[in-house]
C-alpha positions in Angstrom: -140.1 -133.9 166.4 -140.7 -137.1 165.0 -139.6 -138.4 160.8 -143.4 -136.5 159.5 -142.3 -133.7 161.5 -139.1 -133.5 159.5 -140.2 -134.2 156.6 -142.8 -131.8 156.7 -140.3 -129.1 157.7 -138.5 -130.4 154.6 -141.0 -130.0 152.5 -142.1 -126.5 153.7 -138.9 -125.1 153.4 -138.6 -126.5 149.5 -142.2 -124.8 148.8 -140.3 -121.3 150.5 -137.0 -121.7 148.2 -139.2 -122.8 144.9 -142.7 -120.9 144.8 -145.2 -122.0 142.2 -145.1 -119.6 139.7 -147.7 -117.6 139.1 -149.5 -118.1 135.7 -149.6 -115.1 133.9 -151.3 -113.6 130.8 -148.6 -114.9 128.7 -147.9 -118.5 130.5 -149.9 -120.4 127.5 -148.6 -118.5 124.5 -144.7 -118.4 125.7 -145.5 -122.3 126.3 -146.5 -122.6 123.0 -143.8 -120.5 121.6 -141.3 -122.7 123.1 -142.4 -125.9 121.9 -143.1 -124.5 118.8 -139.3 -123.1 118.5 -137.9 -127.1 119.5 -140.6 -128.7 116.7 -139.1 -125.7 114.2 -135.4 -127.1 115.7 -136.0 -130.6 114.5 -137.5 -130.4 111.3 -134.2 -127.8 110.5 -131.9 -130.7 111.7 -134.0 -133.3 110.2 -134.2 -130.9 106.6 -130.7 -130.6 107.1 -130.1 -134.3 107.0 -131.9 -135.2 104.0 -130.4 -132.6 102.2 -126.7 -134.1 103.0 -128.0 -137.6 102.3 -129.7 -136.4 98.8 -126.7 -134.4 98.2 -124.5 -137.6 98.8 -126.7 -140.3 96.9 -126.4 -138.0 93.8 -122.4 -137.7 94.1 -122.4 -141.8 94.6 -124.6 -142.1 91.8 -122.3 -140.0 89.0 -119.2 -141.4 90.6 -120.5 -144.8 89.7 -121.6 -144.0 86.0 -118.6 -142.0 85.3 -116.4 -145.1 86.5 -118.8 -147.6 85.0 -118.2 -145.4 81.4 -114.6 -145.3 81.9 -114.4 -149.3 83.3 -115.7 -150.5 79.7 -113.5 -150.1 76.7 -116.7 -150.7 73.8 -118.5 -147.4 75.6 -121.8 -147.6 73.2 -120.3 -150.5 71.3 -121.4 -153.0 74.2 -125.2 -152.3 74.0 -125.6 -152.2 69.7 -127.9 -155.5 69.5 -130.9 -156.0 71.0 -131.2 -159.6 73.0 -133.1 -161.2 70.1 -129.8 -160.7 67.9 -128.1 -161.9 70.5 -129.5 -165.2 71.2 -130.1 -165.7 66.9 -126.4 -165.8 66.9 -125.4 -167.8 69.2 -128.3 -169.8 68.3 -127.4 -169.9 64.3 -123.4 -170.9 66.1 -125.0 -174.0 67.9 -126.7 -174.8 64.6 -123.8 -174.9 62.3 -122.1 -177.2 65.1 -124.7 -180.1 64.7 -125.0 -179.9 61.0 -123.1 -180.6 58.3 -122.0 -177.5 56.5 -120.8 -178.7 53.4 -122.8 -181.7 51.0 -121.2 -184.7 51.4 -122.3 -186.9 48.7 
């Protein structure tokens, strides 16, 4: 018996130990019902994720405003005027600098 020979008995003996199955009236639907059941897996674990992330970013995002709140000690006091009464002032400071406040004749 030559290598083919061999192999052939090889082969034949594999198709005796593992026989094609036999597609039944369920094959298709238990196929789909399978894949269908790993799909379902992964969007849980992927649902599951987002929900930890969301659940985290919210938790950052009060932990970060709360210490921002306590961190400043004016609270509201460092937002009272608007940018335009900001830059008049320190405009009208520049101003007094260059002029002469008092008449000097």
């Amino acid at each position: 018996m030559g290598q083919d020979g061999k192999l052939d008995a090889l082969f034949a003996e594999y198709r005796g130990a593992f026989p094609d199955p036999e597609g039944g009236a369920d094959f298709m639907p238990g196929l789909w019902r399978k894949i269908e059941n790993r799909r379902m897996e992964i969007s849980r674990t992927f649902r599951r994720l987002a929900q930890l992330f969301v659940a985290a970013t919210v938790f950052l995002i009060v932990l970060l405003n709360t210490a921002s709140m306590s961190s400043t000690d004016e609270g509201e006091t460092l937002y009272s005027q608007s940018y335009v009464e900001v830059l008049a002032a320190d405009y009208a400071a520049d101003y007094s600098r260059v002029l002469p406040v008092g008449d000097s004749q």
